[in-house]
FITOR-190831 format. One record per atom (N, C-alpha, C): residue in three letters; x, y, z. Coordinates in steps of 0.05 Angstrom, whole numbers, padded with zeros to 5 digits, always signed. Example, Ala and Ser with C-alpha at 12.3 -4.5 7.8 and 13.67 -1.06 7.14 Angstrom:
// FITOR-190831
ALA+00264-00114+00156
ALA+00246-00090+00156
ALA+00264-00066+00156
SER+00257-00045+00142
SER+00273-00021+00143
SER+00258+00001+00157
END
This chain:
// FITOR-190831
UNK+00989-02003+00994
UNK+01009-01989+01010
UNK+00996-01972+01032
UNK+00995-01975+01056
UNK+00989-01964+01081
UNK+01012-01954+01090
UNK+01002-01923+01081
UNK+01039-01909+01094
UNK+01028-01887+01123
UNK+00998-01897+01131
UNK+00995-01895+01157
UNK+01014-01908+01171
UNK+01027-01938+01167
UNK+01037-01954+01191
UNK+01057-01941+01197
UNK+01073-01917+01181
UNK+01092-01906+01195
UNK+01080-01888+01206
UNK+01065-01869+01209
UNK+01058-01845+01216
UNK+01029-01845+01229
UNK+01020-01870+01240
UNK+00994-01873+01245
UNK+00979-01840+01252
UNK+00949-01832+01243
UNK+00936-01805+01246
UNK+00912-01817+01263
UNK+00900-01803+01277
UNK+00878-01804+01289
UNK+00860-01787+01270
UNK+00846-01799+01257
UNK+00832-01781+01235
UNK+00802-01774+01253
UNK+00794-01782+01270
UNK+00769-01769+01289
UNK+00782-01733+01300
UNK+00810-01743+01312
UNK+00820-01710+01316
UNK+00825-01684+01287
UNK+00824-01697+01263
UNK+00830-01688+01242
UNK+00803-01676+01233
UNK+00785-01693+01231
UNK+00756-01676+01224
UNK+00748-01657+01245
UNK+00748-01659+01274
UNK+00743-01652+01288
UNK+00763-01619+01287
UNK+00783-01629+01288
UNK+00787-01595+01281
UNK+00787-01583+01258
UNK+00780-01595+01232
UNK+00778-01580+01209
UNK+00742-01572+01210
UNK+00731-01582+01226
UNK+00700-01572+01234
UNK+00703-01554+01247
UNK+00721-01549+01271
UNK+00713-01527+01286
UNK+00729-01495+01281
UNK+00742-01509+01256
UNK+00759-01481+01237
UNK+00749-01466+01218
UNK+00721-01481+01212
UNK+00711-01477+01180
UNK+00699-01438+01184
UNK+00700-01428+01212
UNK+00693-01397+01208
UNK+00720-01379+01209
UNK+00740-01394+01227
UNK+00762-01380+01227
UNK+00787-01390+01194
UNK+00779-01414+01179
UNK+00801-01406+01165
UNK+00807-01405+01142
UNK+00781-01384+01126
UNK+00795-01364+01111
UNK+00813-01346+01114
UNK+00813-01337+01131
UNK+00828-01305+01146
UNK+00852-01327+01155
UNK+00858-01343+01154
UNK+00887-01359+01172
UNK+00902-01372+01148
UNK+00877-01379+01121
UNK+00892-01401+01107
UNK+00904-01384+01084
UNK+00921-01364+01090
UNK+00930-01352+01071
UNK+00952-01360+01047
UNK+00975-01373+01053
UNK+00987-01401+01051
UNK+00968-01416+01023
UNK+00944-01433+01046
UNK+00937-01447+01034
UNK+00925-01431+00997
UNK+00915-01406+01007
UNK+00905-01400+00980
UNK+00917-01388+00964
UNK+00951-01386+00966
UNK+00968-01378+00954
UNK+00974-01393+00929
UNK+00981-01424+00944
UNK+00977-01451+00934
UNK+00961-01455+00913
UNK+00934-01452+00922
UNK+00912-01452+00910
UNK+00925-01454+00877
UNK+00922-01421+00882
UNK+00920-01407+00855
UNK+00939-01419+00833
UNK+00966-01426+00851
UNK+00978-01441+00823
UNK+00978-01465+00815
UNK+00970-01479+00838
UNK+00953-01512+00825
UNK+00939-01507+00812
UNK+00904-01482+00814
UNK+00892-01479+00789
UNK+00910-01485+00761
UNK+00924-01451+00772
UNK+00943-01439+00740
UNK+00956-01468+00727
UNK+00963-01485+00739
UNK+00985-01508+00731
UNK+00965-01519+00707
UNK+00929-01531+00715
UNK+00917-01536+00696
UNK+00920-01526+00664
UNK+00927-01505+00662
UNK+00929-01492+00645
UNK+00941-01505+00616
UNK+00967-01516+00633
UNK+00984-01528+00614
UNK+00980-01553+00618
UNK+00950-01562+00616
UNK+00946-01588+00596
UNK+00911-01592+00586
UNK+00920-01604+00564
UNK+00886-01603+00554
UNK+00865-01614+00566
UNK+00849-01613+00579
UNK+00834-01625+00587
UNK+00799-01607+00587
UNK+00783-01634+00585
UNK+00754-01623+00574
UNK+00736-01639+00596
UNK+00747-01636+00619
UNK+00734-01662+00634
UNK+00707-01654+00646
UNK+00683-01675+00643
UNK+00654-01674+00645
UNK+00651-01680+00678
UNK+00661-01691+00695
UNK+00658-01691+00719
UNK+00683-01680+00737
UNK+00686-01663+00758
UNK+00714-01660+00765
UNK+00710-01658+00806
UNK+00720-01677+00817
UNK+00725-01678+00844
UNK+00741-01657+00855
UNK+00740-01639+00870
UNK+00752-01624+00897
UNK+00756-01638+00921
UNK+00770-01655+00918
UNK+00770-01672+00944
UNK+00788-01657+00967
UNK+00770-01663+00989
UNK+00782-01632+01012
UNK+00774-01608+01013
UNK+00754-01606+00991
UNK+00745-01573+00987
UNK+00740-01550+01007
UNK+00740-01567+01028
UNK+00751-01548+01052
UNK+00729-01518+01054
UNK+00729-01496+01046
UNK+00707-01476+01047
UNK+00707-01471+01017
UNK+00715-01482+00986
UNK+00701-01487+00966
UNK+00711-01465+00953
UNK+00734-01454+00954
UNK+00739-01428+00935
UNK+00756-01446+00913
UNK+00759-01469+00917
UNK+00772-01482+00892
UNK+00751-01497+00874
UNK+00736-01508+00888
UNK+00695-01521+00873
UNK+00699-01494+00857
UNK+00703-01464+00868
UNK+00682-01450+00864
UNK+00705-01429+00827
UNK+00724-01440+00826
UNK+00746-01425+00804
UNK+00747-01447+00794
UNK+00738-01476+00799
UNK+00732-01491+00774
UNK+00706-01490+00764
UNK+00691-01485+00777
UNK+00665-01482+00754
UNK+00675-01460+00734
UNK+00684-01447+00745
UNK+00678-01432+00724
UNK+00713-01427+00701
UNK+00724-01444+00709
UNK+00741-01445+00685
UNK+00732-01478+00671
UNK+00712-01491+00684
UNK+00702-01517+00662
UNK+00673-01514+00668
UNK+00657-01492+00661
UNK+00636-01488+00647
UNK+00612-01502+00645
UNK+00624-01526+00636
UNK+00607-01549+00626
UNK+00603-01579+00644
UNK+00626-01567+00667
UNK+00628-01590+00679
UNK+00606-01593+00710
UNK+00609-01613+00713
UNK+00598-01624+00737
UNK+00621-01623+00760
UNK+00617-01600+00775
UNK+00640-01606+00802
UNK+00624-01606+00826
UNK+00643-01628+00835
UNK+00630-01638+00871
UNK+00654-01628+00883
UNK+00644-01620+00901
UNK+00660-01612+00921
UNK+00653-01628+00954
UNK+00691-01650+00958
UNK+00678-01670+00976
UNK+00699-01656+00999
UNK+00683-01657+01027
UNK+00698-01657+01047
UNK+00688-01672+01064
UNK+00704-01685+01088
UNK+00698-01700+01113
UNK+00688-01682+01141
UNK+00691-01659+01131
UNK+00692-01640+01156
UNK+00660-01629+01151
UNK+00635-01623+01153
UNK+00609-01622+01157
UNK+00608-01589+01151
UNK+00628-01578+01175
UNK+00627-01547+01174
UNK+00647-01541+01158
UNK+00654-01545+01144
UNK+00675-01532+01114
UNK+00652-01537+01097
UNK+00640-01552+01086
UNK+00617-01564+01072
UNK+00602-01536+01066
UNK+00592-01532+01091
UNK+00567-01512+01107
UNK+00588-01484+01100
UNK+00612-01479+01109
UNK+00622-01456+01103
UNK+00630-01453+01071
UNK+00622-01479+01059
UNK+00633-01480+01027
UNK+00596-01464+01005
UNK+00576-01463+01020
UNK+00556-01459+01008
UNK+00552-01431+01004
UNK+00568-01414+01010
UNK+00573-01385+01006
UNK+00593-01378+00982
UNK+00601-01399+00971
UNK+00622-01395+00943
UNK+00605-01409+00917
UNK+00577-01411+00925
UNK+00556-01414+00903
UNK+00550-01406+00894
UNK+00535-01408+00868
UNK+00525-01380+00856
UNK+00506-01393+00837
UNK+00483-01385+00830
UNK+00468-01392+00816
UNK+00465-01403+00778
UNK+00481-01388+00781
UNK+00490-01394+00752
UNK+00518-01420+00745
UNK+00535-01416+00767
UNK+00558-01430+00765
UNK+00553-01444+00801
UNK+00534-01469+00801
UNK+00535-01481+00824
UNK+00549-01501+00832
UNK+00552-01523+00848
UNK+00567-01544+00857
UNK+00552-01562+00878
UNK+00561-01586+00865
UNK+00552-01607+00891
UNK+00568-01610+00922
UNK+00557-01608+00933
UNK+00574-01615+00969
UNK+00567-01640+00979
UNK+00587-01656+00975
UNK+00586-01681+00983
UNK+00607-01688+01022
UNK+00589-01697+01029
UNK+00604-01703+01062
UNK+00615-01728+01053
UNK+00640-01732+01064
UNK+00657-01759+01055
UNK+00680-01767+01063
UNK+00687-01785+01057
UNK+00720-01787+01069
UNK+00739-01798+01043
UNK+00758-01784+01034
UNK+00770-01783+01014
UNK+00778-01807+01010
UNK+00782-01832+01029
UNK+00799-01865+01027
UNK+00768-01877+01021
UNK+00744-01867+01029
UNK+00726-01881+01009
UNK+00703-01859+00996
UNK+00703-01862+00981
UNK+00690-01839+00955
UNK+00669-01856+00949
UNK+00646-01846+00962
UNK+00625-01845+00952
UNK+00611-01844+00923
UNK+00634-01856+00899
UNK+00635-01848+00863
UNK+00640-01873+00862
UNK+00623-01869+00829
UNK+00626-01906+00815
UNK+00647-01902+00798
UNK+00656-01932+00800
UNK+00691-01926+00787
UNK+00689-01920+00757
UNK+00713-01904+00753
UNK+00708-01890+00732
UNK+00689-01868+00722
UNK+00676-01848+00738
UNK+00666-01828+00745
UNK+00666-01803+00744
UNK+00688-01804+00745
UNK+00701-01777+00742
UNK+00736-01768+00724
UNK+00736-01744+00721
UNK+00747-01741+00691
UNK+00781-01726+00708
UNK+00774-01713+00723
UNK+00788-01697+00737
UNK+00782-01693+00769
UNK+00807-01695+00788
UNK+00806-01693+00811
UNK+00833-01672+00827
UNK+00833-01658+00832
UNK+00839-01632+00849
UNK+00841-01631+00873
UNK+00855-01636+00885
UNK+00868-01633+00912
UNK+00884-01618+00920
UNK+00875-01596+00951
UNK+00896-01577+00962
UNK+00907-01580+00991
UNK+00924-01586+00994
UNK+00925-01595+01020
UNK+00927-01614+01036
UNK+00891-01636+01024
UNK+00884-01650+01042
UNK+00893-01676+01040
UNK+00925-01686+01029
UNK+00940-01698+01035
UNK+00949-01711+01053
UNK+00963-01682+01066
UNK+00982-01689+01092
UNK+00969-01696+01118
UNK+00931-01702+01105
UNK+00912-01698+01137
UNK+00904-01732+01130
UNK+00915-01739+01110
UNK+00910-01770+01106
UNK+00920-01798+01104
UNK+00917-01817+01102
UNK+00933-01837+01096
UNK+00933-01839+01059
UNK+00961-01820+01044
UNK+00949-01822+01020
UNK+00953-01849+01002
UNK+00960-01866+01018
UNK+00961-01891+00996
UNK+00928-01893+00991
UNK+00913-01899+01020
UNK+00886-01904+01011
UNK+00867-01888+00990
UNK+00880-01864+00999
UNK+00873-01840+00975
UNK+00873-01844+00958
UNK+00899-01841+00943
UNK+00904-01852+00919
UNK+00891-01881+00903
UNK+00888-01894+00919
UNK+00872-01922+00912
UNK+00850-01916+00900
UNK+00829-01900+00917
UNK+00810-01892+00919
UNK+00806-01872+00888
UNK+00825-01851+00884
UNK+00828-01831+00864
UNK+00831-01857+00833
UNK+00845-01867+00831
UNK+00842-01891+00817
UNK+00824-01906+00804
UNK+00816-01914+00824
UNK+00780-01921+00831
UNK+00767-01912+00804
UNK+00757-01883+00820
UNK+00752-01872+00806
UNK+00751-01857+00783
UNK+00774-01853+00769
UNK+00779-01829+00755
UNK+00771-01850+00720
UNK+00767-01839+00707
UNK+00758-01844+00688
UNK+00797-01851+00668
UNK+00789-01872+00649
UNK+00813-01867+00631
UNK+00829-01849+00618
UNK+00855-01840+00627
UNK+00866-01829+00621
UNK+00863-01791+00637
UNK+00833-01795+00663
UNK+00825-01782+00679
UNK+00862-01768+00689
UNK+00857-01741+00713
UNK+00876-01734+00715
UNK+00870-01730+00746
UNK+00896-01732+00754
UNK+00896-01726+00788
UNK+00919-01706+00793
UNK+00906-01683+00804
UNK+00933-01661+00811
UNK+00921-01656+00838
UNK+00942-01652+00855
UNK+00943-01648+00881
UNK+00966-01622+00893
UNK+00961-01621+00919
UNK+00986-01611+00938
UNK+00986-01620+00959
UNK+01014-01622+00973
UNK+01013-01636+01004
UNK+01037-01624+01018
UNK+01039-01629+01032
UNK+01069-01618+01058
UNK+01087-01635+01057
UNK+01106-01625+01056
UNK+01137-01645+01061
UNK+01138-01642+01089
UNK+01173-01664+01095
UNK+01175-01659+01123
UNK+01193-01645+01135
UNK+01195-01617+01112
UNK+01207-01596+01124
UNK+01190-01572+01130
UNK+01168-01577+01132
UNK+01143-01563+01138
UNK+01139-01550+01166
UNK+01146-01529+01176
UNK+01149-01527+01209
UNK+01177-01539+01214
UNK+01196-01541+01201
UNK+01222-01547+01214
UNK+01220-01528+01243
UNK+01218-01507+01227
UNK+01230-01481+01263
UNK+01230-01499+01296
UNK+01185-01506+01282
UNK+01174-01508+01308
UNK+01181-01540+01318
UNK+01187-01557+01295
UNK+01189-01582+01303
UNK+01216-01581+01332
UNK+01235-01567+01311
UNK+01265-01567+01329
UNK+01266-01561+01354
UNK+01244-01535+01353
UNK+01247-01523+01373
UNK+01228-01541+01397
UNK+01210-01542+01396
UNK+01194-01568+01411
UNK+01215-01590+01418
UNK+01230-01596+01398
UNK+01250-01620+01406
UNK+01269-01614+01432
UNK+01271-01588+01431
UNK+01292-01581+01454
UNK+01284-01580+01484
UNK+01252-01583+01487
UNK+01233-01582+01511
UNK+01239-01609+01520
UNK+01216-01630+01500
UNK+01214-01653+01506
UNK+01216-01675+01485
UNK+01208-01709+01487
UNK+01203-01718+01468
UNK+01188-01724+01458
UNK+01162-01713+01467
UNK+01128-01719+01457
UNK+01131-01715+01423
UNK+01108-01723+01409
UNK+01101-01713+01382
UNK+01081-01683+01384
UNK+01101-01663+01376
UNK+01091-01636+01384
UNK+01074-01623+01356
UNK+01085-01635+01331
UNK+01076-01629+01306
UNK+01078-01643+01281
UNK+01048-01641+01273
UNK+01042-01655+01250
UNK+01067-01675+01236
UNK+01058-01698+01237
UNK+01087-01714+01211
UNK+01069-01714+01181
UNK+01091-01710+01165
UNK+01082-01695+01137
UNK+01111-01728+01127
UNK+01094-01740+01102
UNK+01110-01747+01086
UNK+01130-01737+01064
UNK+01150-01753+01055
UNK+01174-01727+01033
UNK+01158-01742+01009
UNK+01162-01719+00989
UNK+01161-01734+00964
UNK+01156-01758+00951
UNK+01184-01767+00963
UNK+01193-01796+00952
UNK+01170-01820+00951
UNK+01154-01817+00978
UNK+01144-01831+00988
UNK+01108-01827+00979
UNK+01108-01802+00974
UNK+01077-01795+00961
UNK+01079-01813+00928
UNK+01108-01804+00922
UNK+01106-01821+00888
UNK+01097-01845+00885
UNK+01116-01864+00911
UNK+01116-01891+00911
UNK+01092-01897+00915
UNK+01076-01876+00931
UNK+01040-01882+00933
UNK+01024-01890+00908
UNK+01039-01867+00898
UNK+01021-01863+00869
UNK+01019-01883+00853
UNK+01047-01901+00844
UNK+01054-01921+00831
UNK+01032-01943+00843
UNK+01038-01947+00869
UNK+01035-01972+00877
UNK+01000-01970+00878
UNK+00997-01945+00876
UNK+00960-01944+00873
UNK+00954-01947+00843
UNK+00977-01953+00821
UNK+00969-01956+00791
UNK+00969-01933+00774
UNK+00971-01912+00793
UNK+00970-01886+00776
UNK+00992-01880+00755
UNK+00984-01876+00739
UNK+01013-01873+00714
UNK+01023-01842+00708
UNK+01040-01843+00697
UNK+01066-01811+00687
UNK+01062-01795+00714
UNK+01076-01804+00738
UNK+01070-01783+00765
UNK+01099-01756+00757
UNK+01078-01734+00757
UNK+01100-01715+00766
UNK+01108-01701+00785
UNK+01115-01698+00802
UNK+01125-01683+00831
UNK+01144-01669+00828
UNK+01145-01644+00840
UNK+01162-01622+00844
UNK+01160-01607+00866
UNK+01178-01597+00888
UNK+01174-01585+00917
UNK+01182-01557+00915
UNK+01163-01534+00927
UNK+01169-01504+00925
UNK+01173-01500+00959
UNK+01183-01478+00967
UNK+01190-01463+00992
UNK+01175-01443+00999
UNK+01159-01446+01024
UNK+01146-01424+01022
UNK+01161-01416+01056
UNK+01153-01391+01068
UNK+01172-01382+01088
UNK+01137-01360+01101
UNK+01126-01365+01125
UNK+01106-01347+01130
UNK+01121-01338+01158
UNK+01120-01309+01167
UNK+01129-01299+01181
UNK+01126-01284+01201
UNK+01122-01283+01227
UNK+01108-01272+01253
UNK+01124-01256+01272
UNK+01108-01250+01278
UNK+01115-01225+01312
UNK+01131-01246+01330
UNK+01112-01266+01339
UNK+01124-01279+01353
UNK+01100-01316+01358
UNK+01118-01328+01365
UNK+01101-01364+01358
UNK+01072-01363+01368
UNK+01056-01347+01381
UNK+01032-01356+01386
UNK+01020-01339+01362
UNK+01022-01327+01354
UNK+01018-01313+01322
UNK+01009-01332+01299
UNK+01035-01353+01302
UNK+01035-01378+01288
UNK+01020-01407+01297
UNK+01018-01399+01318
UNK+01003-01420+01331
UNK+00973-01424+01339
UNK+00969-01386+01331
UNK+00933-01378+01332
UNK+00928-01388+01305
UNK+00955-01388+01285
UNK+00939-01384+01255
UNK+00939-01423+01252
UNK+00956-01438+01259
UNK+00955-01463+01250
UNK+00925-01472+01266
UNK+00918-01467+01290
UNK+00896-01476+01298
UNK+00866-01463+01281
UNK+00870-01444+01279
UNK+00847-01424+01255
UNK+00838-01433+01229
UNK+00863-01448+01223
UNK+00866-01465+01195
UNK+00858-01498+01198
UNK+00858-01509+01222
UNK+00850-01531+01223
UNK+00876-01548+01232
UNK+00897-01530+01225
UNK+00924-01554+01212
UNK+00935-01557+01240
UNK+00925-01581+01265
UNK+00933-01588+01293
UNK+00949-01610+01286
UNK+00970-01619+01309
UNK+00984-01641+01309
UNK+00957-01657+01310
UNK+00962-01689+01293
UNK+00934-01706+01283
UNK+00954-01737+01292
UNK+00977-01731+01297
UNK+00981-01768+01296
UNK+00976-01773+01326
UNK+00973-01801+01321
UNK+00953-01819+01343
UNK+00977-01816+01369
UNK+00995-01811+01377
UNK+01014-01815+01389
UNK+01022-01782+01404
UNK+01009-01766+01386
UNK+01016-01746+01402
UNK+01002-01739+01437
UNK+01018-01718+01439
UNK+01009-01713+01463
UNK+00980-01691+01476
UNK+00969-01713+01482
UNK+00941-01704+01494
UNK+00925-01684+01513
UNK+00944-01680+01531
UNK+00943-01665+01553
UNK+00953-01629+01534
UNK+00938-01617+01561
UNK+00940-01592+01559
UNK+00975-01587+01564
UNK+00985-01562+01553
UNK+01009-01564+01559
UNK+01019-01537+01571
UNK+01041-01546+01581
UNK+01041-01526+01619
UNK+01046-01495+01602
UNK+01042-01480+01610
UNK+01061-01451+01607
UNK+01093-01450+01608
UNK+01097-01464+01631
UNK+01136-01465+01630
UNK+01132-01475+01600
UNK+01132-01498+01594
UNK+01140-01507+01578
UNK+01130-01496+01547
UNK+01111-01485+01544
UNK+01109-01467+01522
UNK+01132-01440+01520
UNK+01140-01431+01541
UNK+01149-01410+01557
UNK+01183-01418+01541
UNK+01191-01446+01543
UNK+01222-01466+01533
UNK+01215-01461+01507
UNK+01185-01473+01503
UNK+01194-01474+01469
UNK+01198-01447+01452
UNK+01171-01427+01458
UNK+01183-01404+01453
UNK+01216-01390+01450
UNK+01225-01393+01480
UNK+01254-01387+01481
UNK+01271-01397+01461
UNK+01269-01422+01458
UNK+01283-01438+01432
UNK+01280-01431+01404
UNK+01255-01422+01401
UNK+01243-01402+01364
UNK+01253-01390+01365
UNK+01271-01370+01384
UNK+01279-01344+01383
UNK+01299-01342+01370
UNK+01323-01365+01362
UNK+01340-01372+01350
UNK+01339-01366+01319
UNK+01317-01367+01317
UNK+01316-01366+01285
UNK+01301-01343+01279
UNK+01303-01328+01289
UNK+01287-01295+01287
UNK+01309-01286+01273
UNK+01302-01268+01254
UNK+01319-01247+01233
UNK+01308-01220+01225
UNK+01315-01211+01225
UNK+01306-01176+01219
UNK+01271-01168+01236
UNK+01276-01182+01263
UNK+01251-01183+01273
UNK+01229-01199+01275
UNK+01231-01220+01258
UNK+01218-01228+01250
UNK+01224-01261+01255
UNK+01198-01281+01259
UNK+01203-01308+01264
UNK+01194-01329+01237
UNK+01207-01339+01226
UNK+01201-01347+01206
UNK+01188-01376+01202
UNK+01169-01388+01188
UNK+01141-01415+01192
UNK+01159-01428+01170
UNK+01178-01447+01157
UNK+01177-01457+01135
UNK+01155-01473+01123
UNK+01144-01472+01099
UNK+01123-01493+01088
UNK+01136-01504+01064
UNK+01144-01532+01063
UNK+01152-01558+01043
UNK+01137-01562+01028
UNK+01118-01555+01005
UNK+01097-01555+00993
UNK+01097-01580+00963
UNK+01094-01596+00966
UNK+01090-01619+00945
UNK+01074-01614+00930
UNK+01082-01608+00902
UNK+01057-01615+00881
UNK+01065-01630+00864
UNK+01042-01643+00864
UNK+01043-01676+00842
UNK+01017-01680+00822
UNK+01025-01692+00809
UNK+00997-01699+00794
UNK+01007-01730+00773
UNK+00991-01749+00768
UNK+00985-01775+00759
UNK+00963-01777+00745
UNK+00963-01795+00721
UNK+00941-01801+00699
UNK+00931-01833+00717
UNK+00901-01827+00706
UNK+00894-01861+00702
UNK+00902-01871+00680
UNK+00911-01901+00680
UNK+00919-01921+00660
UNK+00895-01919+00634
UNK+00914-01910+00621
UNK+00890-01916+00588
UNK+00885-01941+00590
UNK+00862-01952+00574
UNK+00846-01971+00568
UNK+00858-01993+00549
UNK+00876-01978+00534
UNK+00888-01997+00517
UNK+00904-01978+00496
UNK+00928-01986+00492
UNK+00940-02000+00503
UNK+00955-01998+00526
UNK+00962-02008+00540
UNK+00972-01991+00568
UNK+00993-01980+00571
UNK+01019-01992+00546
UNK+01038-01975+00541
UNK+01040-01945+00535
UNK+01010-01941+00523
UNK+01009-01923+00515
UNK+00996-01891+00536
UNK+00998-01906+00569
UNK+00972-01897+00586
UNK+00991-01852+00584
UNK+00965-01841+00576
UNK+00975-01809+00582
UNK+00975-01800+00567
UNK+00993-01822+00545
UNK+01018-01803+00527
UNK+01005-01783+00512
UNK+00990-01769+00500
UNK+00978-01741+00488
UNK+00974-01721+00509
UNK+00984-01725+00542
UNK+00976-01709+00556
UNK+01000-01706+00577
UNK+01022-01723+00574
UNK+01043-01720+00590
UNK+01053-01692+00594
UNK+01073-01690+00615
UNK+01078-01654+00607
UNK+01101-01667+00633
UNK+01127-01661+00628
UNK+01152-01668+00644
UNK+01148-01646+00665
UNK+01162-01645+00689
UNK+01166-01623+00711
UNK+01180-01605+00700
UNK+01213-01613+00679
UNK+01216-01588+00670
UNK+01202-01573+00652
UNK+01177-01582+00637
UNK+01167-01562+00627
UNK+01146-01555+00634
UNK+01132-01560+00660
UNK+01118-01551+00682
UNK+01134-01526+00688
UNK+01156-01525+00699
UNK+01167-01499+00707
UNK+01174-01486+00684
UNK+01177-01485+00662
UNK+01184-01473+00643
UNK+01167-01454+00634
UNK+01143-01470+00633
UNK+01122-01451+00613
UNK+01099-01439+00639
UNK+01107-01452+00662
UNK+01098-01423+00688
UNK+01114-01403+00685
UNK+01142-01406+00683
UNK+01162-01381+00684
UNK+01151-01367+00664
UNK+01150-01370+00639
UNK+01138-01361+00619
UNK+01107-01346+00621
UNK+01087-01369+00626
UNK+01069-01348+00632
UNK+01068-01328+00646
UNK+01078-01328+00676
UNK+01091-01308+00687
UNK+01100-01286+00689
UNK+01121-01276+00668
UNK+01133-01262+00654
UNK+01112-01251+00627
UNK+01103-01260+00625
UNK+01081-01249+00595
UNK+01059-01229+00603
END
């Protein structure tokens, strides 16, 4: 499944600005490490003892760097395509609790199949073509291995998409796949018991270049092959602005983020009927026993 052909990415523009972000976006990816923390927490609620574990995307490595040390024992690589996230990831090391940094591209993984026990993904989804991803995660993951991720829906930037729409008809911002379509990835990559569930996140500014210093800081640029190339005029930043203003409330301009989290088992070994089952965990009791811990 190549679910590039709808959304073709220029992935040269994609590394290229997640390289030249790797100093500015800690301080921008606030969002992102919000996220973080409860894809960690989600691990929680399921057993796992896994001897090798992938960070694919690890981006500047604060997620490499809260799994060493909640798996101890394990071996974590931390892979990114971007050179300077890599390089900005070697400051979340520590001698006692270290990590591998692997340069790579997540549609081919540098790992021999069946390799790894556990794989962790934040983000670096919506910067990919994830069928090949997932292929790839497959690949590799060891029997009954586990894949948890996050990605963007395509209500992600509604504000700014709309509002761009009212200027012109270029592609002004990122296309993010829904749900539906990351599952059918998953399936069709072999992955078994997929669970997906979508949260709302709302980040909020003075005014759009606020939001538009922080999306570039973070890496996260319009990436499909089709967008528009050229510098773009002042009037017409000048329209789109005017148009955001619509959706200002108590002062304030509001970013929506569509936030996907999913996660998929590799197929047990035998019998295949049986692929997960000691490790399944439904979405409703994903949210259940977060509410719960939560509250405790």
């Amino acid at each position: 499944m190549n679910t590039s052909a709808a959304s073709p990415l220029d992935i040269r523009w994609v590394r290229h600005s997640f390289d030249r972000a790797a100093a500015t976006y800690d301080a921008a990816a606030v969002l992102q490490s919000e996220v973080r923390e409860v894809l960690l927490e989600r691990l929680d609620l399921t057993a796992l003892t896994p001897r090798v574990i992938l960070d694919a995307g690890a981006g500047t490595g604060h997620a490499s760097r809260a799994l060493t040390r909640r798996y101890p024992a394990a071996r974590v690589i931390a892979l990114d395509f971007a050179l300077g996230m890599l390089r900005a990831a070697a400051a979340q090391r520590t001698w006692f609790r270290p990590f591998a940094r692997v340069c790579a591209d997540a549609a081919r993984l540098p790992l021999a199949d069946g390799s790894v026990d556990l794989i962790l993904s934040n983000f670096m989804l919506a910067w990919t073509d994830p069928g090949l991803v997932f292929a790839e995660c497959r690949r590799v993951l060891a029997p009954r291995g586990l894949l948890t991720f996050t990605s963007l829906g395509p209500d992600t930037l509604r504000e700014l998409r709309a509002s761009w729409a009212r200027v012109d008809s270029h592609s002004r911002v990122h296309p993010f796949l829904d749900m539906h379509e990351i599952g059918d990835a998953l399936v069709h990559a072999g992955l078994a018991a997929p669970v997906l569930d979508v949260e709302r996140y709302t980040v909020s500014y003075t005014d759009v270049r606020g939001l538009a210093a922080d999306l570039k800081a973070a890496g996260a640029r319009n990436a499909a092959a089709d967008r528009l190339k050229g510098l773009t005029s002042p009037r017409k930043f000048a329209a789109m602005q005017a148009a955001y203003e619509r959706y200002r409330h108590e002062g304030r301009l509001p970013a929506t983020y569509e936030v996907v989290f999913g996660q998929a088992w590799a197929p047990a070994e035998a019998p295949r009927g049986a692929i997960g089952e000691d490790n399944r965990i439904s979405l409703q009791d994903v949210k259940r026993q977060l509410r719960q811990r939560r509250a405790s």
